[in-house]
N, C-alpha and C positions, 0 to 999 in steps of 0.2 A: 738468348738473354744470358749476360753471366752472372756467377753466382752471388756476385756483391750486388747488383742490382739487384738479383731474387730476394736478396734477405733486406736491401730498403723498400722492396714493395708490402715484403711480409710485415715488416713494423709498423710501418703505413697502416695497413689493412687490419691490425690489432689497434693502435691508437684509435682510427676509427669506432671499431666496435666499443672499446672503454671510453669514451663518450659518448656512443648512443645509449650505451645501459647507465650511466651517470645522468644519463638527460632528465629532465623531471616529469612526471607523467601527464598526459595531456589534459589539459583544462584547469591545472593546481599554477601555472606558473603566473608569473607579472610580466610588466615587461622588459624586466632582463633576461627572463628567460631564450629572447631573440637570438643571444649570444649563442644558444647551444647548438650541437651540430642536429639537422634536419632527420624528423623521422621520414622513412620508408612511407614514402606518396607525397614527400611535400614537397615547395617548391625549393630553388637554391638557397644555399645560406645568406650568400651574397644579397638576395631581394628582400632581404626579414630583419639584418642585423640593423641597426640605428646607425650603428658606428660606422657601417660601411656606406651608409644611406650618399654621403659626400662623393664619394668613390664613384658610384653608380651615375650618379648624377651630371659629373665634371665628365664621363665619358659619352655623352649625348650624341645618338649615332642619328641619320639620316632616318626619318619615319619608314623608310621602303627599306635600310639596309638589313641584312640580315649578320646575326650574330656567330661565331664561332663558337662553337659549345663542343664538349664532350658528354654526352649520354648514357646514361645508365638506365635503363629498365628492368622494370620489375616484373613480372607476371605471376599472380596468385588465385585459384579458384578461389570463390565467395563461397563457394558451401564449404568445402573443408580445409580453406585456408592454407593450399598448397601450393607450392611451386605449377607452373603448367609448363612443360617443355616443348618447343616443336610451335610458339606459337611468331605470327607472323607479326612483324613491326613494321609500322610506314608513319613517313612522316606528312603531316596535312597541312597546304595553305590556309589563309583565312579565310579563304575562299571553299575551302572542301577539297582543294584537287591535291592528288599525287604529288609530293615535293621531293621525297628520297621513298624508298625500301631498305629500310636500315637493316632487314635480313630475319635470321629466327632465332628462340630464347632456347638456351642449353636444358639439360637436363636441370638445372638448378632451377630455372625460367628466369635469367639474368639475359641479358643483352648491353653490350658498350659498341657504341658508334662515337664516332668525330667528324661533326657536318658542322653546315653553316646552319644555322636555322631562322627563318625568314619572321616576320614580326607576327602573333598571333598563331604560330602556330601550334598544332595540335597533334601527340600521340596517339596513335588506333593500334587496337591489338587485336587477333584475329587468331581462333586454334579452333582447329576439329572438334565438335560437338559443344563448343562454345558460343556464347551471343559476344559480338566485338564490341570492345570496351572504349572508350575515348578520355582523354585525359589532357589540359590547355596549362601544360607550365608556362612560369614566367621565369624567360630567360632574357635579362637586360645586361649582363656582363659576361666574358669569356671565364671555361672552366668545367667544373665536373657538375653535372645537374642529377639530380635521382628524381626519377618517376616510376611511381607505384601503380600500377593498373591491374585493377579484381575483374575478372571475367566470371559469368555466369553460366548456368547448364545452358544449352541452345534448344528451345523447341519450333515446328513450324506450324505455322497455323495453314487447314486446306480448308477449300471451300468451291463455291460454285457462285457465277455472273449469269443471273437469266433474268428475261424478259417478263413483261406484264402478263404474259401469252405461256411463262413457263419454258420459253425455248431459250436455249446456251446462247450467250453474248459472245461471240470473237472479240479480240482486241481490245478491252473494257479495261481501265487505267485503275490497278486496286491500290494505296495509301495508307499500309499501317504505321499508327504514329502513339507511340509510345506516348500514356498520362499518367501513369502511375509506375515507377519501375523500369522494369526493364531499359532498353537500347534511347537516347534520348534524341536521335536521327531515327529518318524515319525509313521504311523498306518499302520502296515502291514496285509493284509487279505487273504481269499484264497476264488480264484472262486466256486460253487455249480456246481451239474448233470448238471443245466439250464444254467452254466456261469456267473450265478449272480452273484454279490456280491455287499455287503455294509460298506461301512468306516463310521463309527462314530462317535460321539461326537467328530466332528469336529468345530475348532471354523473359522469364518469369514478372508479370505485370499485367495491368491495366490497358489496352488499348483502344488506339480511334480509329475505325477502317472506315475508309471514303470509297467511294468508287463511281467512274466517272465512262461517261463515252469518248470516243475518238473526237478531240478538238470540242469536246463539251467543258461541260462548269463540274464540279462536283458536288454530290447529293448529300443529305444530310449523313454523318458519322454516324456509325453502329459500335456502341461501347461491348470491347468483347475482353474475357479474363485469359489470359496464355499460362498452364495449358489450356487447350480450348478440344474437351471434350468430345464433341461430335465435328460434323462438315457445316461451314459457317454458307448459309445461302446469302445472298446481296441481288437484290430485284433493282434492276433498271428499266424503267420503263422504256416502251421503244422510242427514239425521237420521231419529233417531226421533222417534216421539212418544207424551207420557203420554196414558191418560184414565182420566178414571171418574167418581165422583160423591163429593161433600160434604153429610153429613148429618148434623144432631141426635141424638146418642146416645142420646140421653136417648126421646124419640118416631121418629127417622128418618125425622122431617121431612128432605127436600131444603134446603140452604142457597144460597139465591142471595144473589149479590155476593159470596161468600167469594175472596179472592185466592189462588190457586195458584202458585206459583213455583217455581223451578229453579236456584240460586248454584252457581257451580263451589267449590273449596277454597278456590282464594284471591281470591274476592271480586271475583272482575275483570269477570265479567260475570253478568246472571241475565235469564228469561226471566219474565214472567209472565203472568196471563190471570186472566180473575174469572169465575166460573161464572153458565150460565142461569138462566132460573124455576126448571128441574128439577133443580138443584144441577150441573149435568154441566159438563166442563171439555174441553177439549183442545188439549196444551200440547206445542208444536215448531213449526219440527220441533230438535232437540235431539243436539250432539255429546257424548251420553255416553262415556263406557270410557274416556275418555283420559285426564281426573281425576275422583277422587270430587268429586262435587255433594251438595248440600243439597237438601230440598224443607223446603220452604215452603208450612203453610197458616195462613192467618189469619182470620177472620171478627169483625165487632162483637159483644161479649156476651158471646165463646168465646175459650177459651184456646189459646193456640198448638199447632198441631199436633206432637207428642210421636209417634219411632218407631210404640210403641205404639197410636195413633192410626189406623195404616194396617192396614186388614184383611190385606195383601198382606203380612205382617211377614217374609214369610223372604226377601223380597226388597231389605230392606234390610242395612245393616251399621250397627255402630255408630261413632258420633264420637267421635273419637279422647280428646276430653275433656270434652263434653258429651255423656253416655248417653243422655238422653232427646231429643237432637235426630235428625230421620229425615234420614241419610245414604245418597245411591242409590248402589251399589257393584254397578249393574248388568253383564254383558256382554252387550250390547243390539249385536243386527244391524244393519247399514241398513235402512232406514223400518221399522223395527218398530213397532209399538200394543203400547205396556206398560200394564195394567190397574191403577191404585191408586185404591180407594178408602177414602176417610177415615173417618172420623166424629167430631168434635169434644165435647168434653165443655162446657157451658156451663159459665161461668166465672163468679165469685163477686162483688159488688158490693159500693165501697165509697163513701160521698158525706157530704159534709159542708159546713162552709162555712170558709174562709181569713178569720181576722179578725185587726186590728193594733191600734195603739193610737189611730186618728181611725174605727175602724169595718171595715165587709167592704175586703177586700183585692182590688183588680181584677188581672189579669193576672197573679198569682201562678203559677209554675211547680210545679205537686203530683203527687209522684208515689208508687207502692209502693217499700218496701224491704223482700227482694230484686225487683231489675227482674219477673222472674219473667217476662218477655218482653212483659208492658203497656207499650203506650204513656205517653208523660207530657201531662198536660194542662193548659189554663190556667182558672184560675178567672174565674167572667162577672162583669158588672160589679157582682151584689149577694157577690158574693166566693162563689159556688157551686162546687163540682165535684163530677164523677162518672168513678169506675176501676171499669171494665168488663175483664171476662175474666178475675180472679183465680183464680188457684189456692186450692186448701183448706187454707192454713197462718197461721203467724202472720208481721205484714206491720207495719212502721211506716209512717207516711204523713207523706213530708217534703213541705215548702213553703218556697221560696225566693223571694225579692221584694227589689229593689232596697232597701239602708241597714236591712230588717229579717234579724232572725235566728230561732231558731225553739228557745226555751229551753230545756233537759235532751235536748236531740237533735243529739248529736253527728254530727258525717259518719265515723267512723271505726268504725263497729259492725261485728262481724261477721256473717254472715247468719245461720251457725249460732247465736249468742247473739241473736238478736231476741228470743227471747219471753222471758230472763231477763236481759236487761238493763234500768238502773231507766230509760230512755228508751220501755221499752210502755208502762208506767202514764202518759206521757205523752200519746203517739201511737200506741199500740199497739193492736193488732184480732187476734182470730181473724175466716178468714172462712169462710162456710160457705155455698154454693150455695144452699140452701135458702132462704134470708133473707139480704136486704141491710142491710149495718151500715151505722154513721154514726160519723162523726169529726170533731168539728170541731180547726181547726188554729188555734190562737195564736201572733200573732207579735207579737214585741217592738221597738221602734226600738234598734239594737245602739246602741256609741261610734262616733265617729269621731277621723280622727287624720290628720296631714296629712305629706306629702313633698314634697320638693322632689331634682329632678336635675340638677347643675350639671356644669362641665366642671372634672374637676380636676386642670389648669393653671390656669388663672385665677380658676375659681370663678362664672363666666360661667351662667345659667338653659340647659337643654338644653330646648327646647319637642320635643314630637311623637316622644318616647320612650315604648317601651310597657312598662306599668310593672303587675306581677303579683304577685299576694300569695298567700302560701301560708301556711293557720294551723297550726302546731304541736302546739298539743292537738284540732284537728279540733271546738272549739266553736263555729266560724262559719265562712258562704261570703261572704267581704268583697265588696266590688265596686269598683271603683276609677275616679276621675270625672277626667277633663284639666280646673284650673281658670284658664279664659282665655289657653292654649296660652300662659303665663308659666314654664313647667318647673316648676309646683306642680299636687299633685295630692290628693284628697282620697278617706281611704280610710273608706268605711262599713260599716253593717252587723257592727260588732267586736262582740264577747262580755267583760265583764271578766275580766280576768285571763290574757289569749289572748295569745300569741309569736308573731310575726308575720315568716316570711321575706318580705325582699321583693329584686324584680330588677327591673333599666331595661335597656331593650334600644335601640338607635339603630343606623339604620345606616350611620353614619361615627363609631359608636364601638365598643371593646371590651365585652363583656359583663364586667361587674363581677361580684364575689361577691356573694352575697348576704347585707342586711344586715338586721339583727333591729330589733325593735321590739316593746314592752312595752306594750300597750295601756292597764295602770294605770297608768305612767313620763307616756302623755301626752305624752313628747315628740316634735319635730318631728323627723322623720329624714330625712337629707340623701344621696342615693344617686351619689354619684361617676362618671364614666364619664371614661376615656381613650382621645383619639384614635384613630383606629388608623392603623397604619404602613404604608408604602408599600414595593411591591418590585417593581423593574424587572427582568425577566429576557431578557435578548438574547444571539444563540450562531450556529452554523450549523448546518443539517444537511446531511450531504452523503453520497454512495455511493461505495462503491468497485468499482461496477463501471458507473453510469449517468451519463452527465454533466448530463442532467436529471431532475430528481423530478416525477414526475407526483401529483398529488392530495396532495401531501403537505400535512400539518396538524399543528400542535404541541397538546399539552395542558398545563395543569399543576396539580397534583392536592395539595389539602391531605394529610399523614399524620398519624391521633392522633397521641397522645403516648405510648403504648405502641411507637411505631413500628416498626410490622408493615411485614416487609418485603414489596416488590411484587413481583407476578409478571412477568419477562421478557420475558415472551412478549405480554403486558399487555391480558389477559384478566379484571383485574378490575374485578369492578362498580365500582370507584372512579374508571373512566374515564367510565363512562357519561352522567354528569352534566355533565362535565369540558367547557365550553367550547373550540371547535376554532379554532385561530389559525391562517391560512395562513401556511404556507411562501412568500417572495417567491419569482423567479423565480432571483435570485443563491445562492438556499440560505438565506437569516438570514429572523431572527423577530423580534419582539421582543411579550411580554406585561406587562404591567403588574396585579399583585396588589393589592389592598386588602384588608389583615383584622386581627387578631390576631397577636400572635407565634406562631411555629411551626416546623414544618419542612416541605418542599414535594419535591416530585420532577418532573422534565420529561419528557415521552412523546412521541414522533415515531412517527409513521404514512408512511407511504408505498406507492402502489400497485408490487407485483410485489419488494416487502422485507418482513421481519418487523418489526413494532413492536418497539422498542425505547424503554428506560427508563433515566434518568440513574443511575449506580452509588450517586451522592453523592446525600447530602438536600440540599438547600438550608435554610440558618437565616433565616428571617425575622426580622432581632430590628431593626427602625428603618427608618427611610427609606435604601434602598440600592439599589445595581444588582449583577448579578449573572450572570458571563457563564456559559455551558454550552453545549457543543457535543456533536451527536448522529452517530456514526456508525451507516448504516444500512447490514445485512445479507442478501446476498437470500434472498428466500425457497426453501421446497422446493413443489412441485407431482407432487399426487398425481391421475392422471388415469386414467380407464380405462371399462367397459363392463360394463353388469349385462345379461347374456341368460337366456333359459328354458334350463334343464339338455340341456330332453329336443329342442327342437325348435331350439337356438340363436338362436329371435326374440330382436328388443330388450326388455328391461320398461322401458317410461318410468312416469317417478309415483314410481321407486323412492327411497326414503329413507335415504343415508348418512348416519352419523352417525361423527365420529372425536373418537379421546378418548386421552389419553394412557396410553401401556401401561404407562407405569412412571412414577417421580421421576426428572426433567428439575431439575439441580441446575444455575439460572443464577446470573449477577453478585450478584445480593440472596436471591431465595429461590429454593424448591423450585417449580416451575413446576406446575399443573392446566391443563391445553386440552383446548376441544372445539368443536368445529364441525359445521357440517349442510350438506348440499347436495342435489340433486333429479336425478336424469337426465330427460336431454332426449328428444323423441320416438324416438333412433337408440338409447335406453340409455345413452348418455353422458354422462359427467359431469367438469370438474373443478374441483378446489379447490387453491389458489396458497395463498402466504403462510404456509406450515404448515412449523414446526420439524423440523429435524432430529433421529434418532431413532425409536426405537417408537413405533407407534400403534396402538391397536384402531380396526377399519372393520368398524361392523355398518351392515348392510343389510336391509333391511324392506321389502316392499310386498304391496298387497292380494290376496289369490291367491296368493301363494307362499309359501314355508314362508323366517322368515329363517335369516339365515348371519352369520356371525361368524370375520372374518381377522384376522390379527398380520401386521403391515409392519411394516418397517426403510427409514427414508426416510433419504437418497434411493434411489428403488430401479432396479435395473439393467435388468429386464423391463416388459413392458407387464402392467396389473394390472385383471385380468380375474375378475369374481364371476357363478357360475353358482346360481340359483335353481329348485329343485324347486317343480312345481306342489302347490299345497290343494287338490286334486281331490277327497281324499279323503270319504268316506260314512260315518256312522254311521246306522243306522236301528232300529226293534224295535217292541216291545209293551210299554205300562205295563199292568201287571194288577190283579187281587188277588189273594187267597191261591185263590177259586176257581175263578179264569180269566176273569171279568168284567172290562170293558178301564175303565180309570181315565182320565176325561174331563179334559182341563186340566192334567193331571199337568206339575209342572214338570220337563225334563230340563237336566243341564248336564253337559257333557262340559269335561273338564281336560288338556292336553297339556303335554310340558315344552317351557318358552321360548314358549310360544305365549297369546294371549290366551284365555280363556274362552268356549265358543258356547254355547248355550242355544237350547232349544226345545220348545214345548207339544204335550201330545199334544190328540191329535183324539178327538171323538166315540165311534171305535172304539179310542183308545186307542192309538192307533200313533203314530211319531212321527221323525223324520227330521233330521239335521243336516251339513249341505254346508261345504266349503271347508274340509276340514282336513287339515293336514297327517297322510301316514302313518306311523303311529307307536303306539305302544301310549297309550290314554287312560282316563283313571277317569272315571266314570259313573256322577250321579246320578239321584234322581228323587225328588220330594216331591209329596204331595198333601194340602189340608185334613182332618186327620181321620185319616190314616194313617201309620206309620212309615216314615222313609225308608228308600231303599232306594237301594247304595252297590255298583259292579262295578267290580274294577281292573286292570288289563291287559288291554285290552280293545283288540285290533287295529283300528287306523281301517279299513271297508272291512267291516267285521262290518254286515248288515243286518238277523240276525233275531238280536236281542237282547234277554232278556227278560228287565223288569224288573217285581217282584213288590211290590204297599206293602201289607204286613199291618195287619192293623184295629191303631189304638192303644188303650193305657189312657187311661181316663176319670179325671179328675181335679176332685172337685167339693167343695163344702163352703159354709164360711162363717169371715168374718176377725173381729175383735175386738179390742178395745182389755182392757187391765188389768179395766177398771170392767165389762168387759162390755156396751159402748156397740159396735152394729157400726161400722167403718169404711168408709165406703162409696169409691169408685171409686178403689182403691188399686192400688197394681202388684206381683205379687207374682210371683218368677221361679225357676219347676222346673228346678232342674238333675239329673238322670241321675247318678249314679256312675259314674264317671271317663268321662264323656261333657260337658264341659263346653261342647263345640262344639255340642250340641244342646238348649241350654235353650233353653224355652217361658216366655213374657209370659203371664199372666193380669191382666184388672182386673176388679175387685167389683164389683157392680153398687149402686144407692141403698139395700140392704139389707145392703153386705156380702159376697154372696152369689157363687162364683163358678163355674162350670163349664165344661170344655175335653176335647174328644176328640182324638186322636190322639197321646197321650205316647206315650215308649217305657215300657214293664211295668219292675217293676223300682222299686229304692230308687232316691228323688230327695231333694235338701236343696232346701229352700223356705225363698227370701229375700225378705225386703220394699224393697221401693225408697223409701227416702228424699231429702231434697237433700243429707245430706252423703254416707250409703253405703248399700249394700245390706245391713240388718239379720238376719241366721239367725235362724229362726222355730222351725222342727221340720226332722227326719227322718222322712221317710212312706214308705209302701208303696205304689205304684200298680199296678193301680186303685184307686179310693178314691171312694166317691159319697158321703160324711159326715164331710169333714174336719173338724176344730173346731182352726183355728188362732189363737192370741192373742199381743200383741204384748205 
């Protein structure tokens, strides 16, 4: 460098500093204050100033492009407000991954790079005996950006993964996830041979550790404080596992490669497995009982597995709003072998060929309507397809292909009207197993119609905006084309006569309403977008009883426009997403918004205080600043010890859970809290940060019967939960009516507040079930073929119990259509007089034909299963071996 350059850098680098100590301190300013230069962690100047607001604007890059920036980082310890030298900078997609390694912080803990930086990206800082810090500037213009990032001390947290049994878990997926503090990603690990395992560079806070099995769901979180004192234990129960076999209904043939699975409720995880030559499967091991799961069977050819499907049918429940999906509403032991076997009905075929106006149609997307749980497929290069596994109904068969449309075949049909809508004579099919139909699909070249997205202020082309059309009468699936990323776009595939919503989204603009378009009009529609506004918000937080904040972090939280108010205590999921800005070490913050007009709320966290939530909204309405200051509250701490009733030992493993006892009526709303935590090897446990007031504190763990307290925090005694042993025994005999013991017989024993046990009889028909609490229980037992048989107050601790399953009525016949055509493999369901908890599934066989032992005797209504209801058929008498039912 020469030395006339050195000395304009040095002037530089003075003028600087004599405007950042001119600046005015944070939270006193208006908003002119925007004009000054950026403190140390803000964002660029350029994003904040009003005056530049035009500038930024008129430069409107592409949503995906990435910006050229020069960078400046900062690195500061949070405990003494120092430089950190030596620490590691990367830069982060929006996505989380790797984008640059912009290298490491000098002695001063400065860092400067010149990258491109891609939209939404994110600073991480990383040093020895540190927790990594993360930091999400907004950089919408080229130039010099400064980002401040505080790091924390790093501790780890150890612990152990064991089973119901006390033995070390392998492989067991542990999930700390930062709720108060610290790191605000989360550290995911996996347990060793011993169970071990260790989290960290973890910084000072609250945490949620989950821990899960191989290809399982995850179990409830155990709220733990970092540092964390002792070895954290985590009990996973052992799983179970399914088995059985997959077979042809139709011959019972074995199905190999049929896919077996396992989803929980909500989707969050599923297990699967494809069966051998011999159709046989076995699938875990599997943490059922905690929520209903789904099974899943699929096979090529066959139709998706349907409750009905499972031999094992009283083993399932039903789905809550699809009846014919198989729902496991197991109470499944540790490592139990649950027996389900399938058998699949082949599924009906439909094949054709997609052709347009130059010939076959390649790559066409074709599929049934309704889904009816088929795959969708594409058509080959001579415009072929083939829909495998259909059901026996009637079925439109759409095909979608770029700029075509597919004539008299609306997207808005209902599934109920397929077969009398004038769209079957188009694409319409009955299908019927026996024989495979043919369809061929015509597709037309739709209109086309062009937009354009300008900025309006100026009227300026907006490139790299995504731009969605929705059609109105549902006569076309448009597709929409970017022409030479000039803010013009071309939209295909229209229908005459078709309304056309359309929206542009950008993201350094507001989302506009959406604007209509008349596809016979032909005209050019021009789709507006305005900026969007900027909002600085800077404040203190400060305690009134700490002189320092530990782990503190601000948040700030968009509210609809219903403006629901927040909870207090700020426990709602609307934090969760919520970007976490440290707290400096003097108390002040400052955040900078980009969005919409709105209104906004500020949340403060801090360890060994209650979160707390600004009383006021914030109006978003322009480029502003906006002070807000958080006082913070300390918290309550509820601490104490779970022991065995009878013998005073510790129960570690055990599961609090606290939940508000009542309406907690804070500054905005009506407060809901609840929190979890775990004792530790001694039985100990506590949980800080929790409101004053009622709480319920239930208690749970494996082998012991739970309990349930009422506190009033804060409280004046030490708070102490005694657990009775699940010692208790049930045992007995399944029979029959004349003293023959009943092999397999299912038992299920029911207690109040207590989970569900189950267990099979043996050979001789005896049968046995451990770990229950002592208590009066009701006591079933079911077997293929026989009526159940149902005992109630039944003392745990009873071991000659006997339960008796008289022979059922026989229930047989044959189904029919009007014409007297049979129906074949229909679902048809015996319900009992006023016994509605124990209907029976039948299906017809290829004749119609169906027959089933073990009803209860006795008038039954019989309904036919369709896709919109279950049809009443008759009223019968059973037994019955010559029904004649018709629909």
């Amino acid at each position: 460098m020469s030395r006339r350059a050195a000395w304009l850098a040095l002037l530089l680098a003075v003028a600087g500093l004599a405007a950042a100590l001119l600046a005015p301190w944070p939270g006193s300013g208006n908003p002119g204050d925007l004009a000054t230069a950026p403190e140390p962690g803000s964002t660029s100047t350029q994003s904040v100033h009003p005056s530049l607001a035009g500038a930024v604007h008129a430069s409107a890059r592409p949503a995906d492009a990435a910006v050229p920036a020069r960078l400046r980082v900062t690195v500061r310890s949070l405990s003494g407000d120092q430089p950190v030298a030596g620490a590691r900078i990367r830069l982060l997609d929006a996505r989380g991954h790797i984008h640059a390694d912009l290298g490491t912080t000098s002695t001063r803990g400065l860092l400067e790079s010149e990258r491109d930086v891609p939209p939404g990206a994110v600073v991480e800082a990383a040093a020895d005996g540190f927790a990594s810090a993360t930091r999400a500037p907004s950089i919408t213009a080229e130039g010099l950006h400064e980002v401040l990032l505080y790091v924390e001390d790093a501790h780890a947290l150890r612990g152990r993964v064991v089973n119901d049994l006390g033995e070390p878990v392998d492989g067991a997926r542990v999930v700390v996830r930062a709720e108060s503090g610290g790191d605000a990603r989360a550290v995911d690990v996996r347990s060793q041979v011993d169970g071990s395992f260790v989290a960290a560079a973890l910084a000072a806070g609250e945490y949620a550790v989950t821990v899960e099995p191989v290809g399982g769901a995850p179990g409830p979180a155990t709220r733990v404080r970092v540092p964390f004192g002792s070895e954290l234990q985590l009990t996973l129960p052992r799983g179970a596992y399914l088995v059985g076999t997959v077979r042809d209904l139709d011959d019972g043939r074995p199905l190999a490669g049929a896919l077996v699975g396992v989803q929980d409720i909500g989707f969050a995880s599923s297990v699967r497995v494809r069966t051998d030559e011999r159709g046989a499967y076995r699938l875990g091991p599997l943490q059922l009982g905690r929520a209903p799961a789904y099974l899943d069977v699929t096979c090529r050819g066959f139709r998706p597995a349907t409750a009905q499907d499972v031999r094992q049918v009283e083993l399932l429940g039903p789905h809550p709003s699809i009846a014919s999906r198989a729902r496991l509403d197991l109470p499944i032991e540790p490592g139990a072998e649950i027996q389900i076997d399938v058998d699949l009905q082949r599924g009906a075929v439909v094949s054709g060929v997609v052709r347009g106006p130059d010939g076959p149609v390649a790559g066409a997307l074709v599929m049934a309507f309704p889904a009816d749980g088929t795959p969708r497929v594409a058509s080959d290069a001579e415009g072929r397809y083939r829909l495998e596994g259909l059901s026996e109904r009637a079925f439109l068969v759409r095909a979608y292909a770029p700029g075509l449309l597919q004539p008299g075949v609306p997207t808005n049909i209902r599934a109920a009207d397929v077969a009398t809508s004038p769209a079957f004579l188009v694409a319409g099919v009955h299908t019927d197993a026996a024989r495979d139909a043919v369809v061929d699909v015509e597709l037309a070249r739709g209109a086309v119609a062009s937009v354009r997205v300008v900025d309006d202020a100026d009227g300026r082309p907006v490139p790299g905006a995504r731009v969605t059309v929705r059609s109105q009468t549902h006569a076309s699936r448009p597709t929409v084309t970017p022409v030479d990323g000039t803010g013009a776009y071309e939209v295909s595939g229209l229908a005459a006569g078709d309304v056309l919503d359309l929206v542009a989204v950008h993201p350094d603009y507001e989302q506009a309403e959406p604007s209509q378009l008349r596809v016979d009009a032909m005209d050019e529609a021009v789709l507006r977008l305005r900026a969007r506004s900027r909002l600085v918000v800077r404040g203190h937080v400060r305690s009134n009883h700490m002189r320092t904040l530990r782990g503190a972090f601000v948040q700030v939280a968009w509210l609809d426009r219903s403006g629901f108010a927040l909870d207090p205590v700020g426990r709602w999921k609307l934090w969760q997403g919520a970007t976490r800005h440290p707290v400096r070490a003097d108390g002040t913050y400052e955040v900078e918004l980009v969005g919409a007009p709105g209104r906004f709320a500020v949340r403060a966290v801090a360890l060994q205080h209650l979160p707390v939530t600004s009383p006021d909204q914030i109006a978003h309405e322009g480029d502003r600043l906006a002070s807000v200051d958080l006082q913070l509250e300390p918290g309550q701490v509820l601490e104490g010890v779970v022991v065995d009733d009878a013998s005073g030992a510790p129960v570690p493993g055990a599961h609090i859970v606290l939940t508000s006892a009542g309406e907690r009526v804070g500054a905005a709303s009506v407060a809901w809290y609840s929190t979890r935590a775990t004792t530790d090897v001694l039985g100990a446990f506590r949980i800080e940060d929790l409101p004053a007031g009622p709480l319920r504190v239930d208690v749970r763990a494996l082998g012991w019967a739970s309990s349930t307290r009422l506190v009033e925090l804060p409280l004046r005694d030490p708070f102490g939960v005694r657990l009775a042993r699940a010692d208790g025994v049930l045992a007995g005999r399944v029979e029959g009516e004349a003293g023959d013991a009943v092999a397999a017989a299912r038992v299920v024993a029911l207690l109040p507040d207590q989970p569900a046990r189950q267990a099979r009889a043996g050979r001789d028909g005896g049968f046995r079930i451990e770990g229950l609490v002592r208590a009066l229980a009701t006591v079933s037992a079911s077997a293929p073929g026989r009526r159940p048989a149902r005992e109630a107050d039944v003392p745990v601790g009873t071991t000659d119990l006997r339960l008796v399953l008289l022979p059922g009525a026989l229930a047989a016949g044959r189904l029919a259509d009007a014409a007297g055509k049979p129906m074949a493999r229909a679902w048809l369901r015996f319900v009992p007089a006023g016994e509605a908890s124990l209907a029976t599934w039948l299906r017809t066989d290829g004749d119609g034909r169906f027959r089933r032992d073990g009803l209860p005797p006795g008038p039954h209504a019989v309904f036919l299963r369709t896709d919109a209801e279950d049809v009443p058929l008759a009223d019968v008498e059973l037994p019955a071996d010559d029904l004649h039912l018709v629909r």
